[in-house]
Jmol script that loads the backbone (N, CA, C; Angstrom):
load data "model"
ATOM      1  N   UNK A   1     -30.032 -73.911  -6.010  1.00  0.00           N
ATOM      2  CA  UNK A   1     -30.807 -73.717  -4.801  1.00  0.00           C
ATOM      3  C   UNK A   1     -31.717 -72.508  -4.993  1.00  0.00           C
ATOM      4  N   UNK A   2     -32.755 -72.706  -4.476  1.00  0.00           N
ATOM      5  CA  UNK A   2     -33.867 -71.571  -4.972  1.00  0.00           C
ATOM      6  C   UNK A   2     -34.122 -70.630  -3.783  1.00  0.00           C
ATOM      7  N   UNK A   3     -34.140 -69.239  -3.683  1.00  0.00           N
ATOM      8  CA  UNK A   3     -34.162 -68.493  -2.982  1.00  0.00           C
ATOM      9  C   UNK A   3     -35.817 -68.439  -2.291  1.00  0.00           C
ATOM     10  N   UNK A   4     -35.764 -68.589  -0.651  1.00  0.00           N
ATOM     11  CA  UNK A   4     -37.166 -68.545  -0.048  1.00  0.00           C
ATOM     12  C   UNK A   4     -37.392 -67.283   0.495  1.00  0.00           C
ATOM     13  N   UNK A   5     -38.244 -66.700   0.827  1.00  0.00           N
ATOM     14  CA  UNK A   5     -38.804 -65.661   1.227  1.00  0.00           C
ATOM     15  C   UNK A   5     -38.758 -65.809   2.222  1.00  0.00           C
ATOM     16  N   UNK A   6     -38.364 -64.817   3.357  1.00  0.00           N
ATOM     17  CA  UNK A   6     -37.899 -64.673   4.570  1.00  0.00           C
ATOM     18  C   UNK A   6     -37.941 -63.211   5.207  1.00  0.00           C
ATOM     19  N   UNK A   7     -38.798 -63.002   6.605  1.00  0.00           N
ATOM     20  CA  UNK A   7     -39.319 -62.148   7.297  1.00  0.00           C
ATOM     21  C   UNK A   7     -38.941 -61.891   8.383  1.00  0.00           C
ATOM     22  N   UNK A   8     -37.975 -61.294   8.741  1.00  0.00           N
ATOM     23  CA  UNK A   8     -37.050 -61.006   9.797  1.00  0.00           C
ATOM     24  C   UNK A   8     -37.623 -60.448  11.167  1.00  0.00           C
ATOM     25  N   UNK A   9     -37.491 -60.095  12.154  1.00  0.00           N
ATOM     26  CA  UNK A   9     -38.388 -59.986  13.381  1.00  0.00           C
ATOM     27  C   UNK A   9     -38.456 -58.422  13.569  1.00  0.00           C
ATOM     28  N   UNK A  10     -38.115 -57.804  12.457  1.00  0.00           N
ATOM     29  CA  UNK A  10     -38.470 -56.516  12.444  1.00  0.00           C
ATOM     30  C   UNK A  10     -39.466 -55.863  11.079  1.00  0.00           C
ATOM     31  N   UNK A  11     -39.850 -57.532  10.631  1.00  0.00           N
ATOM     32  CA  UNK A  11     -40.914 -57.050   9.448  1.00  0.00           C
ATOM     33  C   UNK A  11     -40.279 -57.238   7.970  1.00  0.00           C
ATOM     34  N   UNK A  12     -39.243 -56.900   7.647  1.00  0.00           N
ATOM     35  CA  UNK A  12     -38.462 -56.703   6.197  1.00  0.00           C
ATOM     36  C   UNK A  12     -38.725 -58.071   5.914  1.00  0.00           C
ATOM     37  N   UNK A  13     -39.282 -58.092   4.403  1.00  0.00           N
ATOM     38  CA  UNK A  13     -39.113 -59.460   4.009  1.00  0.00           C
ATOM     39  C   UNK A  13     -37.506 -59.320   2.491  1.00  0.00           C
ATOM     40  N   UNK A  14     -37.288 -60.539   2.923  1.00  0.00           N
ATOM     41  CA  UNK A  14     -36.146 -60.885   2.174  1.00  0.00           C
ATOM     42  C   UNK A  14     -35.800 -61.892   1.631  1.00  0.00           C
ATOM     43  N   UNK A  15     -34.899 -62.575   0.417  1.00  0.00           N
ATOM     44  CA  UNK A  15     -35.131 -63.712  -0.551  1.00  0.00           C
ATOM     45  C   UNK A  15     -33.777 -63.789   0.141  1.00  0.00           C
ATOM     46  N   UNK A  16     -33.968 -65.414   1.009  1.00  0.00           N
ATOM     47  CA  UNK A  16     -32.177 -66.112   0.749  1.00  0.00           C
ATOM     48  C   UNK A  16     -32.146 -67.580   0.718  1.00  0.00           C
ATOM     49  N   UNK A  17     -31.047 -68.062   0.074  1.00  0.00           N
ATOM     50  CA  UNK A  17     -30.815 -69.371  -0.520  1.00  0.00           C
ATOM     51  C   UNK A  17     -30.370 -69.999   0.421  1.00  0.00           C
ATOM     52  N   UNK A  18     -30.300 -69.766   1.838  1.00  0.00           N
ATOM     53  CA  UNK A  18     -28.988 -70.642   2.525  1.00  0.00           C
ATOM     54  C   UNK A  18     -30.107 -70.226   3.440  1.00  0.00           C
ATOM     55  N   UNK A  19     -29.708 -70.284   4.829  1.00  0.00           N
ATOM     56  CA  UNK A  19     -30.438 -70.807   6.464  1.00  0.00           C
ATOM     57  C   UNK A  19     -29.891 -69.809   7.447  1.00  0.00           C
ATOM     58  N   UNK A  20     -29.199 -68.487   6.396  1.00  0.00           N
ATOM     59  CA  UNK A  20     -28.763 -67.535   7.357  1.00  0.00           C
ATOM     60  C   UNK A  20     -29.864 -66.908   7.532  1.00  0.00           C
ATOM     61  N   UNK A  21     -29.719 -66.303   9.009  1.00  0.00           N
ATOM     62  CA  UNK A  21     -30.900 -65.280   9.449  1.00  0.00           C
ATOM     63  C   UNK A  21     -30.779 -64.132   9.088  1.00  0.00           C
ATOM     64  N   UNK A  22     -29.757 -63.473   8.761  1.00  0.00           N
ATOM     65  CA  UNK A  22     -29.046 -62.264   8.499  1.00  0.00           C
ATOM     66  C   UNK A  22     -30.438 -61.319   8.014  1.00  0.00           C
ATOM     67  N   UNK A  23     -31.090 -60.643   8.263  1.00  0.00           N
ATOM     68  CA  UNK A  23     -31.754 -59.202   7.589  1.00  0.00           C
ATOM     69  C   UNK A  23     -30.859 -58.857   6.826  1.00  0.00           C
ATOM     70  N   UNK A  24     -30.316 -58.435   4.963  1.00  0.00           N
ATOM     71  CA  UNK A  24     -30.149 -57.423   4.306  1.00  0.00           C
ATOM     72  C   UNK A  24     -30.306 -56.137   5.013  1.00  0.00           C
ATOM     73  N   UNK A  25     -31.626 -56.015   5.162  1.00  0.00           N
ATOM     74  CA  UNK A  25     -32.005 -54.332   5.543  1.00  0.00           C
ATOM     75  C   UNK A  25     -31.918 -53.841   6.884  1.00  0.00           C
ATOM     76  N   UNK A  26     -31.662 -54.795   7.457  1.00  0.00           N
ATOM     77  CA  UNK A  26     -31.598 -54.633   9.169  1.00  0.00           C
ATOM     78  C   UNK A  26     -29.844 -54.197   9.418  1.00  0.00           C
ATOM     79  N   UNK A  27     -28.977 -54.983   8.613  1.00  0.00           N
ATOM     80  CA  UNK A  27     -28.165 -54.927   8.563  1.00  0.00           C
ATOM     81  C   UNK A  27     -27.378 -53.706   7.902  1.00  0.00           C
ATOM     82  N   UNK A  28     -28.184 -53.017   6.740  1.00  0.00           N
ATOM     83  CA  UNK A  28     -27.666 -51.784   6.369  1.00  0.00           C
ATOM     84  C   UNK A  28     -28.085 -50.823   7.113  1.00  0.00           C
ATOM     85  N   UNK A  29     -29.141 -50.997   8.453  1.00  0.00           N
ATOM     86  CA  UNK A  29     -29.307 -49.912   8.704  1.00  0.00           C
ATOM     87  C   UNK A  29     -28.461 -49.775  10.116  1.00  0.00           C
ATOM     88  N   UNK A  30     -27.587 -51.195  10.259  1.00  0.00           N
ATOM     89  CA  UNK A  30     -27.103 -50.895  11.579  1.00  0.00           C
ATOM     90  C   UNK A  30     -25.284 -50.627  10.961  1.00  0.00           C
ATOM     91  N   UNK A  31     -25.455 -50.640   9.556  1.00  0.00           N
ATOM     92  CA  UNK A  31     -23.896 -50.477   9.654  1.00  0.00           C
ATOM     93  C   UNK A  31     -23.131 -48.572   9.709  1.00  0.00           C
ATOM     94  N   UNK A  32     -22.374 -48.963  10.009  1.00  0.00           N
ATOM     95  CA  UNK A  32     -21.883 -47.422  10.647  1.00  0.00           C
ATOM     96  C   UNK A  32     -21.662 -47.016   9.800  1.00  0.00           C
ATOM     97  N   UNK A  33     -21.448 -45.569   9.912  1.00  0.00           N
ATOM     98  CA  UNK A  33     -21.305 -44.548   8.677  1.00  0.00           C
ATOM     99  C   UNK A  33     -20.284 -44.185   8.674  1.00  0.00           C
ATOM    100  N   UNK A  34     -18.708 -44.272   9.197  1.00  0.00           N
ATOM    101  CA  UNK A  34     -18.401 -43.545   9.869  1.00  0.00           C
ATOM    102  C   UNK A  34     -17.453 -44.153  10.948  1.00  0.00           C
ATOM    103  N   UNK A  35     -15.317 -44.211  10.628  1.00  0.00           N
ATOM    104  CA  UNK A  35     -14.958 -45.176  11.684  1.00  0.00           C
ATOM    105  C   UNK A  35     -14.278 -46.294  11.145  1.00  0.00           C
ATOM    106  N   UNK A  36     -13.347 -47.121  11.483  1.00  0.00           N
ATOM    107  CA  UNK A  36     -13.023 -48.391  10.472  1.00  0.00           C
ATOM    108  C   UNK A  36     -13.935 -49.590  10.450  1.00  0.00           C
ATOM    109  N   UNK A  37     -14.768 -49.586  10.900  1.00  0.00           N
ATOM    110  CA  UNK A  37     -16.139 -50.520  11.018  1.00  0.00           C
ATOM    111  C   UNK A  37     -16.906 -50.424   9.898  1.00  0.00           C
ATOM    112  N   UNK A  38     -17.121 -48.992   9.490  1.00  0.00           N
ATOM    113  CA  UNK A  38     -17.755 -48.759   8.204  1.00  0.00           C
ATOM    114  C   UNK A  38     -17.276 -49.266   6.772  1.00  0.00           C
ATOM    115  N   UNK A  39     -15.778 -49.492   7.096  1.00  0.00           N
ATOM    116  CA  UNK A  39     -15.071 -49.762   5.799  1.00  0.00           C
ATOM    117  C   UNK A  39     -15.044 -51.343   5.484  1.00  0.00           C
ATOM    118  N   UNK A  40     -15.966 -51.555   6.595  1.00  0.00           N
ATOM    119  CA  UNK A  40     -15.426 -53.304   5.961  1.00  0.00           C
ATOM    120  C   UNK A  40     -17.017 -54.018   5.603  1.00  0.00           C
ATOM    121  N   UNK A  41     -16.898 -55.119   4.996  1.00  0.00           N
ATOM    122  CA  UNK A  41     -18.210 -55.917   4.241  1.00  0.00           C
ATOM    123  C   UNK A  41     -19.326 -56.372   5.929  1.00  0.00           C
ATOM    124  N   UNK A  42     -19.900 -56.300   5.564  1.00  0.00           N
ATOM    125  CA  UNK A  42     -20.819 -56.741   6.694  1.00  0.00           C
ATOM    126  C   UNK A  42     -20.524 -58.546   7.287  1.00  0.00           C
ATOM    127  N   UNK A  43     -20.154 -59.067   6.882  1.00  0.00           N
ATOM    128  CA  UNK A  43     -19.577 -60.052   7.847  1.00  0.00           C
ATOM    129  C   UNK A  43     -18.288 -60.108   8.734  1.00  0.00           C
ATOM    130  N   UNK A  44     -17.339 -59.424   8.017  1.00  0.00           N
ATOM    131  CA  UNK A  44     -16.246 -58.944   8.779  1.00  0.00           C
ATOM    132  C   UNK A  44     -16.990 -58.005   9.931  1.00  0.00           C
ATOM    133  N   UNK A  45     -17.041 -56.973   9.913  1.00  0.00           N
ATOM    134  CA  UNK A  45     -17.829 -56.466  10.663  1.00  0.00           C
ATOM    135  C   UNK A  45     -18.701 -57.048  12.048  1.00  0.00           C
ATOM    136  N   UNK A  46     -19.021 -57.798  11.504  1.00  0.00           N
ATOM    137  CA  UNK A  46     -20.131 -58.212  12.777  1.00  0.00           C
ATOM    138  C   UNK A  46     -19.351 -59.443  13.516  1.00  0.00           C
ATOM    139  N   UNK A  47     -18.258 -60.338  12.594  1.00  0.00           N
ATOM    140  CA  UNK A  47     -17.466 -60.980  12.873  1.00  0.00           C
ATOM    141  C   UNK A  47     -16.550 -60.188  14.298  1.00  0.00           C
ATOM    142  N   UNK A  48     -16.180 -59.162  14.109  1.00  0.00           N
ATOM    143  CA  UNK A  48     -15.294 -57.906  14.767  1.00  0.00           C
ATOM    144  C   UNK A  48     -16.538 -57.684  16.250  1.00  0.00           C
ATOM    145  N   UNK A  49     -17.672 -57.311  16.006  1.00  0.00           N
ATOM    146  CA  UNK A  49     -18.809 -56.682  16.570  1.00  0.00           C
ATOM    147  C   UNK A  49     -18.981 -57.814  17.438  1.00  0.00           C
ATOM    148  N   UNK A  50     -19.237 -58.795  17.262  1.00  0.00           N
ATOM    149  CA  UNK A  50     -19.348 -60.363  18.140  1.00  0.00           C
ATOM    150  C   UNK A  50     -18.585 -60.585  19.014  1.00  0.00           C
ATOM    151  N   UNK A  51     -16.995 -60.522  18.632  1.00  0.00           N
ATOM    152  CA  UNK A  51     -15.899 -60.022  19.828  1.00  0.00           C
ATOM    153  C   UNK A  51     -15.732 -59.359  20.942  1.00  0.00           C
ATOM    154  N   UNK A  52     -16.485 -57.891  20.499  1.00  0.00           N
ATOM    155  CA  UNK A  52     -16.785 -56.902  21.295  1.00  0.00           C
ATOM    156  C   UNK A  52     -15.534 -55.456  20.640  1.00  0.00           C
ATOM    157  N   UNK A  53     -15.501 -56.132  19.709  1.00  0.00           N
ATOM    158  CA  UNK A  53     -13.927 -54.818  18.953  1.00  0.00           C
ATOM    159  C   UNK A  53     -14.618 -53.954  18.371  1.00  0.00           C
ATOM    160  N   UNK A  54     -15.071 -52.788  18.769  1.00  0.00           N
ATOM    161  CA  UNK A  54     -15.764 -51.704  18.228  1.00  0.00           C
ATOM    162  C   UNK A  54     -15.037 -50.832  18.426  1.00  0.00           C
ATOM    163  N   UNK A  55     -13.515 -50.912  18.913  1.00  0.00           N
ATOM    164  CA  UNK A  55     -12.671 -49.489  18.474  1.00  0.00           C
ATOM    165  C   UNK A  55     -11.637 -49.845  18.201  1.00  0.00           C
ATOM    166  N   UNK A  56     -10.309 -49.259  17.814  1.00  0.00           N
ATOM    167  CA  UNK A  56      -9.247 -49.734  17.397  1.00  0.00           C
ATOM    168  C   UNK A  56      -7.886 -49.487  18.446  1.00  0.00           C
ATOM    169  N   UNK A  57      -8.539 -49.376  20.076  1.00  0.00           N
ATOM    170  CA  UNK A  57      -8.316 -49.952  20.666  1.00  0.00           C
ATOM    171  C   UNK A  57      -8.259 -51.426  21.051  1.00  0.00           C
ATOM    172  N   UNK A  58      -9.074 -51.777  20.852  1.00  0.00           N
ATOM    173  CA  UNK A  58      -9.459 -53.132  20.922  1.00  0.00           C
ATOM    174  C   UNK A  58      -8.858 -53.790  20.477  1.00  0.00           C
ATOM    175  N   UNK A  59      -8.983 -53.480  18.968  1.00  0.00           N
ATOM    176  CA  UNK A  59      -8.711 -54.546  17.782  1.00  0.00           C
ATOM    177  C   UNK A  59      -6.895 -54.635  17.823  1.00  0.00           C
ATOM    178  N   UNK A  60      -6.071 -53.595  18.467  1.00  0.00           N
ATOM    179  CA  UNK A  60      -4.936 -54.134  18.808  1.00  0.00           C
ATOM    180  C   UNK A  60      -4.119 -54.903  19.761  1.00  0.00           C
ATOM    181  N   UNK A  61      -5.255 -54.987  20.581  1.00  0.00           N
ATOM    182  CA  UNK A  61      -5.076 -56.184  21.274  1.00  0.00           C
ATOM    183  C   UNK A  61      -5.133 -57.576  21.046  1.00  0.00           C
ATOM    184  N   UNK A  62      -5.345 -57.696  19.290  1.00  0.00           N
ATOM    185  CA  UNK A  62      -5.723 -59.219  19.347  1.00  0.00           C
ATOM    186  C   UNK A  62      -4.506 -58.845  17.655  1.00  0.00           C
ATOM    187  N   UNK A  63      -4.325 -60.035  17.782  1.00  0.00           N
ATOM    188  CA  UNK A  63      -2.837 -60.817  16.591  1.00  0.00           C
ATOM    189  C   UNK A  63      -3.426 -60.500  15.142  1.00  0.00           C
ATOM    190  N   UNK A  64      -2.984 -60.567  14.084  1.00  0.00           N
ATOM    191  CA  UNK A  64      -3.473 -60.607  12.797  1.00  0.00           C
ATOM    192  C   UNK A  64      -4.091 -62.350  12.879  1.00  0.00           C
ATOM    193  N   UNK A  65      -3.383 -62.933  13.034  1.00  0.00           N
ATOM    194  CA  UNK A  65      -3.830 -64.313  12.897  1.00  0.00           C
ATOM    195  C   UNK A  65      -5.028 -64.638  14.176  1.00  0.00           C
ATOM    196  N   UNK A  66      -5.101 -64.213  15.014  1.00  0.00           N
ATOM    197  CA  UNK A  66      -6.597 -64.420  15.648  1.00  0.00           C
ATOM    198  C   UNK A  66      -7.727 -63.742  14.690  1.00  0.00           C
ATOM    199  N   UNK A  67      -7.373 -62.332  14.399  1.00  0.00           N
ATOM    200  CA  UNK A  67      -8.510 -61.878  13.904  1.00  0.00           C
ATOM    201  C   UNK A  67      -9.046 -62.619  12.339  1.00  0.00           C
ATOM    202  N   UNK A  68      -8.027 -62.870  11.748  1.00  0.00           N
ATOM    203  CA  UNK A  68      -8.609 -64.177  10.896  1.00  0.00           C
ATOM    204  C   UNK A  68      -9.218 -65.097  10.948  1.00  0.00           C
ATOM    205  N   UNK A  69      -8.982 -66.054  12.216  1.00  0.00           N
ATOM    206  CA  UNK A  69      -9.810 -67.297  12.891  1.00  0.00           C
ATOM    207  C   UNK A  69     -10.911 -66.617  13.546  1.00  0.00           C
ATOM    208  N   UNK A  70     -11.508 -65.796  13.232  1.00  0.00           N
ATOM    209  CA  UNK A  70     -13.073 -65.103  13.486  1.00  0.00           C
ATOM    210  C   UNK A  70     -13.580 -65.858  12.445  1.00  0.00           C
ATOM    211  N   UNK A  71     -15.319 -66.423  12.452  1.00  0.00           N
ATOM    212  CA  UNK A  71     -16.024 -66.769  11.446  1.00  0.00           C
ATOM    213  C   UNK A  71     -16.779 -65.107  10.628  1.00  0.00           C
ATOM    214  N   UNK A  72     -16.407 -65.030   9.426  1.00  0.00           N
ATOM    215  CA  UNK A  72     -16.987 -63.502   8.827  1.00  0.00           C
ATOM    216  C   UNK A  72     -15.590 -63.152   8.216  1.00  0.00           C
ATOM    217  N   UNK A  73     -14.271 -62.893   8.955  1.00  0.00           N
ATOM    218  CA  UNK A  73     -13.329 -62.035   8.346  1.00  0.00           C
ATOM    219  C   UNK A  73     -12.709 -62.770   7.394  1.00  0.00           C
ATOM    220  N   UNK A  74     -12.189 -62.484   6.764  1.00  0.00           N
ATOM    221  CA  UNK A  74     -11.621 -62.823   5.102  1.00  0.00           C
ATOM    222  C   UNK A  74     -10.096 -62.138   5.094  1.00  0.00           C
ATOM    223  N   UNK A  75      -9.161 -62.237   4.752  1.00  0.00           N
ATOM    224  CA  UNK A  75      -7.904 -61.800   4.079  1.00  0.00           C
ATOM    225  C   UNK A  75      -8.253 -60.212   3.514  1.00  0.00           C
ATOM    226  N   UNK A  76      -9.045 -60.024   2.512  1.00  0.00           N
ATOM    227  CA  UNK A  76      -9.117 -58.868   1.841  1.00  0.00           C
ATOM    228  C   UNK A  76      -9.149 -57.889   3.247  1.00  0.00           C
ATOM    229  N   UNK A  77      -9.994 -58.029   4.498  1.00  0.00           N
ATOM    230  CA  UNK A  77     -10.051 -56.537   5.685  1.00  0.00           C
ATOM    231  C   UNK A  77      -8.788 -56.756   6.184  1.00  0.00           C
ATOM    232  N   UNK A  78      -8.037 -57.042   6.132  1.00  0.00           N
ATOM    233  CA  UNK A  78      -6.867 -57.016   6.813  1.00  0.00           C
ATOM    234  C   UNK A  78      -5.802 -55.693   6.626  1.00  0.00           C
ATOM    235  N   UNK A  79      -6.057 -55.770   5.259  1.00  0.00           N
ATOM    236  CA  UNK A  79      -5.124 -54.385   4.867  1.00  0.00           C
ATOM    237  C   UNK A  79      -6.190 -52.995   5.290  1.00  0.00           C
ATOM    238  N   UNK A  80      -7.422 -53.269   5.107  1.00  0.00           N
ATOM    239  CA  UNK A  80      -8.014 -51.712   5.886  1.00  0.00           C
ATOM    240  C   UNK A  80      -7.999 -51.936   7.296  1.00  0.00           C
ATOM    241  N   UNK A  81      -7.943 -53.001   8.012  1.00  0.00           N
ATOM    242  CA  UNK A  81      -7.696 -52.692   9.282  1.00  0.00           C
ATOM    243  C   UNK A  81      -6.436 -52.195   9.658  1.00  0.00           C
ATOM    244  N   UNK A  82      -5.357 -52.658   9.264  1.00  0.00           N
ATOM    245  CA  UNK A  82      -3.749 -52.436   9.344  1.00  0.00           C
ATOM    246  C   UNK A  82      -3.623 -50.886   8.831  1.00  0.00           C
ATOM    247  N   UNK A  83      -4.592 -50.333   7.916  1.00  0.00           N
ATOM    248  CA  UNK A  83      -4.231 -48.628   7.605  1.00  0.00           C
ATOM    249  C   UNK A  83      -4.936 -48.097   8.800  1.00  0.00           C
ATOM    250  N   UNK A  84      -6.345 -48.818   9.354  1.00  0.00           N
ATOM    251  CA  UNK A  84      -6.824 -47.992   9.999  1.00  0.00           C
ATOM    252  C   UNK A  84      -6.026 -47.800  11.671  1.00  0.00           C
ATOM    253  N   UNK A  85      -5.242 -48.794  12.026  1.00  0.00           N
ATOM    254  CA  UNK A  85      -4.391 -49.372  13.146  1.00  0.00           C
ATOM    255  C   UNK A  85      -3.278 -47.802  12.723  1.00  0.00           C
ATOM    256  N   UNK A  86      -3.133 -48.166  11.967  1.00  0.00           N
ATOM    257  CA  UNK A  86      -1.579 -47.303  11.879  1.00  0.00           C
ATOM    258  C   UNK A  86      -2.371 -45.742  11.600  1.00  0.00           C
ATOM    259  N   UNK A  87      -3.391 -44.997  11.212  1.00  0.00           N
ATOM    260  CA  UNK A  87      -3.857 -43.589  11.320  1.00  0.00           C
ATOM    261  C   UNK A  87      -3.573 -43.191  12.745  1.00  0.00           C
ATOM    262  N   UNK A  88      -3.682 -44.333  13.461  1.00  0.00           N
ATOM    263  CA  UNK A  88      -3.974 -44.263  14.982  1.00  0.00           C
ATOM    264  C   UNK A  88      -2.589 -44.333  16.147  1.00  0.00           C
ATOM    265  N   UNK A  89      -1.939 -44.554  15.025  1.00  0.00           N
ATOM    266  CA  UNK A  89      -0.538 -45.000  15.630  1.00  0.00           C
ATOM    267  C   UNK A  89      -0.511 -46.383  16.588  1.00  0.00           C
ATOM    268  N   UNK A  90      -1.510 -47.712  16.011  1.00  0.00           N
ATOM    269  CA  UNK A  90      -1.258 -48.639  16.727  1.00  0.00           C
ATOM    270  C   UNK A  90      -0.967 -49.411  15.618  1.00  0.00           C
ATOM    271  N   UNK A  91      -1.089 -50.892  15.861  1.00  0.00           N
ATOM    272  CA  UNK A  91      -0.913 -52.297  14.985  1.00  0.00           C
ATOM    273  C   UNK A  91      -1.629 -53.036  16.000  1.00  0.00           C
ATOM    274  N   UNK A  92      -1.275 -54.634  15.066  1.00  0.00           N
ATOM    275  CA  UNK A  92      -1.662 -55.637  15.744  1.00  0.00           C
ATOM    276  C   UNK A  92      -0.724 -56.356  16.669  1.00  0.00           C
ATOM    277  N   UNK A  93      -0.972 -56.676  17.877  1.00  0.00           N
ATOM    278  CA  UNK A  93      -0.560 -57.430  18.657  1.00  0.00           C
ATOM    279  C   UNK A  93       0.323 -58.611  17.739  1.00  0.00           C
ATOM    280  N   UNK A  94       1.841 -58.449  18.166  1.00  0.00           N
ATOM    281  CA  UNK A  94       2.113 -59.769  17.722  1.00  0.00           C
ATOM    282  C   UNK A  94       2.285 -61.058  18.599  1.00  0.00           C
ATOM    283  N   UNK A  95       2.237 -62.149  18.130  1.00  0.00           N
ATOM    284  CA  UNK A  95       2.140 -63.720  18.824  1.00  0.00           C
ATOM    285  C   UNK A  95       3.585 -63.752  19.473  1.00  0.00           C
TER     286      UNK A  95
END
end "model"
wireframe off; spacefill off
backbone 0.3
color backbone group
């Protein structure tokens, strides 16, 4: 599949093979610096962000196995969310 050139609504042009809208550069500039949000790949992330889980309040309110059935999160964030849960002295909600 051949990569098309693609111009996001903030100007950045960008090469992608698939029909995602995603900005590259839009996207690094909104990812946090800073926080357990920062530590994870940008689809997890926005997967999390779509929810409305932007603190780790939040994110213990919902099961390990919900936060998996998000479209974006993967197996691999699970263990930085679970360190970042427990810095905090929480976890995940169990079923």
């Amino acid at each position: 599949m051949s990569k098309k050139l693609k111009v996001c609504k903030n100007g950045h042009e960008f090469y992608k093979s698939s029909d995602c809208p995603t900005c590259p550069k839009c996207e690094e500039l909104k990812k946090p610096k800073d926080g357990f949000l920062a530590s994870l790949v940008a689809p997890a992330r926005r997967a999390l962000e779509n929810e409305g889980v932007i603190t780790l309040e939040k994110l213990a309110n919902f099961s390990e196995k919900e936060i998996l059935k998000l479209h974006g999160m993967g197996k691999s964030s699970i263990p930085k969310l679970k360190d970042a849960l427990k810095e905090k002295g929480l976890m995940f909600k169990n079923k």
